[in-house]
VODRENPA-502696 format. One record per residue: residue number from 0; residue in one letter; x, y, z of N, C-alpha, C in turn. Coordinates in Angstrom, 1 decimal. Layout:
N
ATOM,NUM,A,X,Y,Z,X,Y,Z,X,Y,Z
...
# end
This chain:
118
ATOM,0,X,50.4,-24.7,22.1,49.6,-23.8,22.9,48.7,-23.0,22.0
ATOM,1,X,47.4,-22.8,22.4,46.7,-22.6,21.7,46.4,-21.0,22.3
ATOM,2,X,46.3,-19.6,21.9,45.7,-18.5,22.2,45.3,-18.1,21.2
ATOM,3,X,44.2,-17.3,22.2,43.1,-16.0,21.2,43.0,-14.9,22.1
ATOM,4,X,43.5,-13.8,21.5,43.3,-12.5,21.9,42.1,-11.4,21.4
ATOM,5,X,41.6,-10.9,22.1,40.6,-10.4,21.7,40.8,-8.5,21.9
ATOM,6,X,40.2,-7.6,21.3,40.5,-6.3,22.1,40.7,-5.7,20.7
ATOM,7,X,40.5,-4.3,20.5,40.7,-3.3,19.3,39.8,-2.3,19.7
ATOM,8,X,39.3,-2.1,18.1,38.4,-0.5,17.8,39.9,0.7,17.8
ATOM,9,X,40.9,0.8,18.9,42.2,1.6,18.9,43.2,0.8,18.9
ATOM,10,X,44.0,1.5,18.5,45.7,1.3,18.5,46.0,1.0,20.3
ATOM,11,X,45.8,1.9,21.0,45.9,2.1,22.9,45.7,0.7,23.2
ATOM,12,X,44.7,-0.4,22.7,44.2,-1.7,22.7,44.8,-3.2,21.8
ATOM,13,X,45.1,-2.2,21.0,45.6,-3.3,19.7,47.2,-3.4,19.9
ATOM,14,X,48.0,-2.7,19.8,49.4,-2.6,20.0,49.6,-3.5,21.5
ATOM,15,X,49.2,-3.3,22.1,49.8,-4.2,23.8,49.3,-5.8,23.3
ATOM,16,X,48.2,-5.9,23.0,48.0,-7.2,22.4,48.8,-7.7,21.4
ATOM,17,X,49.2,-6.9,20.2,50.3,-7.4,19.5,51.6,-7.5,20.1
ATOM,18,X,51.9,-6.7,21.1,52.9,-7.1,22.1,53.6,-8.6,22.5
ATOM,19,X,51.9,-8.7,23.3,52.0,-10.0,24.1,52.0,-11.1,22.9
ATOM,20,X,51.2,-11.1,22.2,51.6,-11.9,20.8,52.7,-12.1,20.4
ATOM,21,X,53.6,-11.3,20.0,55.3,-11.2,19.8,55.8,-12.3,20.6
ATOM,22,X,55.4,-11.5,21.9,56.5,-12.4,23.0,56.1,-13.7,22.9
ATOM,23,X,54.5,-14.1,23.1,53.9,-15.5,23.2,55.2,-15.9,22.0
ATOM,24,X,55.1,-16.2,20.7,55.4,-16.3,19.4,56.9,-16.7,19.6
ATOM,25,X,57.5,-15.7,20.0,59.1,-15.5,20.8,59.4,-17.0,21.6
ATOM,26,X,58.6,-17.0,22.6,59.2,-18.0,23.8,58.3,-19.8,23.2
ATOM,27,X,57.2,-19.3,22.6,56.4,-20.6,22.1,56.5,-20.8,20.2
ATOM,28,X,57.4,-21.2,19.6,57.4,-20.5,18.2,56.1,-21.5,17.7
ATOM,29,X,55.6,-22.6,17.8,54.7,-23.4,17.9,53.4,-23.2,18.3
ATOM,30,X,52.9,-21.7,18.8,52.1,-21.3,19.4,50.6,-21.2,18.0
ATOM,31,X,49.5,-21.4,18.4,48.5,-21.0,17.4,47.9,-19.8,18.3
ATOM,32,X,47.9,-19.1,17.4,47.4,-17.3,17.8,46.4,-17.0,16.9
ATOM,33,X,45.4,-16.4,17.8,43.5,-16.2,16.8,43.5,-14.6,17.7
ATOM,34,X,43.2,-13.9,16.8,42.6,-12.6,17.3,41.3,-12.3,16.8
ATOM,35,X,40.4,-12.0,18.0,39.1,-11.8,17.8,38.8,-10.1,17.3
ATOM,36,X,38.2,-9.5,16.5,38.1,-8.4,16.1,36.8,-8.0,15.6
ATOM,37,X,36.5,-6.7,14.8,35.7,-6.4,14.5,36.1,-6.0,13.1
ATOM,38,X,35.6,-5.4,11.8,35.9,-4.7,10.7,35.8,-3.6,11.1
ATOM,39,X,35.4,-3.0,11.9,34.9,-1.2,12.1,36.2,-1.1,12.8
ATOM,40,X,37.2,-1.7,13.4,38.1,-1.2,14.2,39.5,-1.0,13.5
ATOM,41,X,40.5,-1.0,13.9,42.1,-0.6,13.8,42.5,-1.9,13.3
ATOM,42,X,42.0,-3.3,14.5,42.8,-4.4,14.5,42.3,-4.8,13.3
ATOM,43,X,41.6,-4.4,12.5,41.5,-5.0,10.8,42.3,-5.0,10.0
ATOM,44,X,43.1,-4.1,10.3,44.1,-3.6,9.5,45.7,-3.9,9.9
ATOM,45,X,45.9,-3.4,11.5,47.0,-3.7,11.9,47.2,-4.8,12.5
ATOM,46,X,46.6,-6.2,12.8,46.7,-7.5,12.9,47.2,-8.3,11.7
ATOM,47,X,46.6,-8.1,10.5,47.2,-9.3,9.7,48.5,-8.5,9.1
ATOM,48,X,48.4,-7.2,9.0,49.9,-6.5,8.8,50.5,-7.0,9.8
ATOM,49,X,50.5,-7.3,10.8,51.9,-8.2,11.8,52.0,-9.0,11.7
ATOM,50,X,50.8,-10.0,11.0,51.6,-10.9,10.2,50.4,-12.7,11.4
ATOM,51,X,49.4,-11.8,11.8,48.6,-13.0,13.0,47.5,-13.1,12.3
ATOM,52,X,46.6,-14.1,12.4,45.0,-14.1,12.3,44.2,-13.4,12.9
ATOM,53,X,43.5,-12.7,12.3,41.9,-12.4,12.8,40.6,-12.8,12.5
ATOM,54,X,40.4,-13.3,13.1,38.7,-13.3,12.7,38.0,-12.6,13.6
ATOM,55,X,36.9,-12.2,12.0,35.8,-11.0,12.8,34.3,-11.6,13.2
ATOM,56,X,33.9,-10.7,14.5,32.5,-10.9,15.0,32.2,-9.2,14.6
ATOM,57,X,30.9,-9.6,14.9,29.9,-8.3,14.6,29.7,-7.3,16.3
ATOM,58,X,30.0,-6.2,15.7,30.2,-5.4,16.4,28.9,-4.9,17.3
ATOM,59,X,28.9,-4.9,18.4,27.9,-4.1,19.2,27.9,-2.9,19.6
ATOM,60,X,27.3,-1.9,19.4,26.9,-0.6,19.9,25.7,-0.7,21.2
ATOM,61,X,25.7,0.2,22.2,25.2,0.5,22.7,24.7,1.9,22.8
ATOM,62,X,23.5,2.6,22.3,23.3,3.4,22.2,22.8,4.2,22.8
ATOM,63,X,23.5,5.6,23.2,23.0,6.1,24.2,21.1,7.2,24.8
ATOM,64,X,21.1,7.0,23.2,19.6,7.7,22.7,18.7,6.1,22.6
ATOM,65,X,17.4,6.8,23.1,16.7,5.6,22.4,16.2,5.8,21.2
ATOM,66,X,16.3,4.5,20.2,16.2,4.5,18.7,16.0,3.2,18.2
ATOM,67,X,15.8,2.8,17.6,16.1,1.7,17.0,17.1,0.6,16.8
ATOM,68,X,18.0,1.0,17.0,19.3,0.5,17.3,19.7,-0.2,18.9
ATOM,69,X,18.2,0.7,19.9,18.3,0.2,20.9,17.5,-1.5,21.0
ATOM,70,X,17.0,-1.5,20.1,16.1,-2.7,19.7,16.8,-4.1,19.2
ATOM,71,X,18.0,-2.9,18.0,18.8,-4.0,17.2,20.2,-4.6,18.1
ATOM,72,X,20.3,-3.7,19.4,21.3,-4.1,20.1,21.5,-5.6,20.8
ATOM,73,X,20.2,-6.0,21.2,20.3,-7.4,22.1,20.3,-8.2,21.0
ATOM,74,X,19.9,-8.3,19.8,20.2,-9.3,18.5,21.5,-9.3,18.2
ATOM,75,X,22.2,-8.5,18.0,23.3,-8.0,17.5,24.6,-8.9,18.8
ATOM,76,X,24.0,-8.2,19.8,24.9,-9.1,20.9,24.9,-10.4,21.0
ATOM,77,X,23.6,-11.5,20.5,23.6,-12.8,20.7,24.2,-12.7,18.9
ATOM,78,X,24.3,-12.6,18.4,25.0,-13.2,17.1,26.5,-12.7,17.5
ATOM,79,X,27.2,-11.8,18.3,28.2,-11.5,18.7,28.9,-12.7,19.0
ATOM,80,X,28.1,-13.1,20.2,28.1,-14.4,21.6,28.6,-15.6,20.4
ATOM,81,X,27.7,-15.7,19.5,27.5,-16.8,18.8,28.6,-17.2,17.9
ATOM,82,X,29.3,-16.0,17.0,30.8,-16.2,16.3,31.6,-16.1,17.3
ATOM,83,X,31.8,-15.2,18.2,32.5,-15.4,19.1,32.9,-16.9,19.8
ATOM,84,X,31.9,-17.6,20.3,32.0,-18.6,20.8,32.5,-19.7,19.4
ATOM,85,X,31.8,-19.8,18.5,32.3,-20.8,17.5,33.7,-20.4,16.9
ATOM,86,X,34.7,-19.3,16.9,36.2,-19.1,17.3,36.9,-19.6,18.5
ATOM,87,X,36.0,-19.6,19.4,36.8,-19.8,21.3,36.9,-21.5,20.9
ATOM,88,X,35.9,-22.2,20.6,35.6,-23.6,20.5,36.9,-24.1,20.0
ATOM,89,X,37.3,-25.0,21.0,38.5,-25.9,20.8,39.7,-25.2,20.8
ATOM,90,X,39.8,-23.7,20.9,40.8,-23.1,21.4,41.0,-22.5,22.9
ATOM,91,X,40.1,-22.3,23.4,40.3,-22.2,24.8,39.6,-23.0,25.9
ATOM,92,X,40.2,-23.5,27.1,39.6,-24.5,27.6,38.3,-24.2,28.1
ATOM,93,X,37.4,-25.0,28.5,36.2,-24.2,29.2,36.5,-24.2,30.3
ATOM,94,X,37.3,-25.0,31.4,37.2,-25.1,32.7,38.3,-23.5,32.8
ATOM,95,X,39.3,-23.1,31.9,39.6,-22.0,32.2,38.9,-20.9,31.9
ATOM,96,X,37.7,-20.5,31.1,36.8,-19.8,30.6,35.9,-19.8,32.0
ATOM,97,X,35.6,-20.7,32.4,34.8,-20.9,33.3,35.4,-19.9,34.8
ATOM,98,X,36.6,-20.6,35.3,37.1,-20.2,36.2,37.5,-18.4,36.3
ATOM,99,X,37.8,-18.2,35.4,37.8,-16.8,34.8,36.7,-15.9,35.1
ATOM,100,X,35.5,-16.6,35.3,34.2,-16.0,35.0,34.0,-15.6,36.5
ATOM,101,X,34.0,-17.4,37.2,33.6,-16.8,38.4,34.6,-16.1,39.2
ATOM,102,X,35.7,-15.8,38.7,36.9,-14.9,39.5,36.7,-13.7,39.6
ATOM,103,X,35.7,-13.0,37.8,34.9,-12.0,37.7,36.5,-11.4,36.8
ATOM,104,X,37.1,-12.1,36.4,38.0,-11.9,35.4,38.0,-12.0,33.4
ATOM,105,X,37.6,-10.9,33.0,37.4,-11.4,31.7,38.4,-12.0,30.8
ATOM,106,X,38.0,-13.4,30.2,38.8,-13.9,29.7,40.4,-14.1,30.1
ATOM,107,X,40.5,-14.5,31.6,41.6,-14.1,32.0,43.0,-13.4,31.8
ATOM,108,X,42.9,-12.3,31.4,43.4,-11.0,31.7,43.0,-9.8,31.0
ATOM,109,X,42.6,-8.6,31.1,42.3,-7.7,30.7,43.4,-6.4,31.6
ATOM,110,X,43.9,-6.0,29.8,45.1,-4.8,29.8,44.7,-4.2,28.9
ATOM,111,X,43.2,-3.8,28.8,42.7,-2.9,26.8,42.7,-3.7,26.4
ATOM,112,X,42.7,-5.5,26.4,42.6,-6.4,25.7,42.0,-7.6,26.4
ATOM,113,X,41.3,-8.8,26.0,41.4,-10.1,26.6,42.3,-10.9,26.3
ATOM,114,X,42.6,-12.0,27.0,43.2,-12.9,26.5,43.3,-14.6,27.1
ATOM,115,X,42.7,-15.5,26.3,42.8,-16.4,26.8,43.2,-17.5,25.9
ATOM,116,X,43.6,-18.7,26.7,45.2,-19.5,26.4,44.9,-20.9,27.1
ATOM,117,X,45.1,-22.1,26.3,44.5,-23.3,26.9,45.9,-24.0,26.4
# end
């Protein structure tokens, strides 16, 4: 079984996901486990200290002033999309990615975290 969890920036977000991680790990000891992250967040730190992968995408702000940043944001988001998806690739299915989508479910399930599992 293949999962990637996604979710950080806090501990409130990062700990329940290392949770479900544990247990996945527990019941599936065979399991491959990918956590998606950022470097500006918590899960940089407190992910591979438990001992899981992370790999990082680039972080998006949305800014509440207009500035420049409001310019660099839609770039920033398609290069987000872009590692993002080249981690998902061949780990999660698309017909469940898909189904997820139009259910209006992210990544099917969201608890301060995503997570999805093929």
């Amino acid at each position: 079984m293949k999962v990637v969890l996604a979710g950080g920036g806090t501990a409130g977000h990062i700990q329940p996901a290392l949770s479900v991680a544990q247990a996945i790990m527990q019941n599936h000891p065979d399991a491959q486990l990918l956590f998606l992250g950022t470097s500006a967040g918590l899960e940089n730190r407190l992910v591979p200290e438990a001992g899981f992968e992370l790999a990082l995408i680039t972080k998006v702000s949305l800014p509440r002033k207009l500035s420049m940043a409001v310019v660099k944001a839609p770039f920033q988001l398609i290069k987000s999309i872009r590692q993002s998806r080249k981690h998902l690739r061949g780990r999660c299915s698309h017909r469940l990615r898909w189904v997820c989508l139009r259910a209006g479910i992210p990544s099917c399930s969201e608890y301060g975290f995503a997570l999805c599992y093929s």
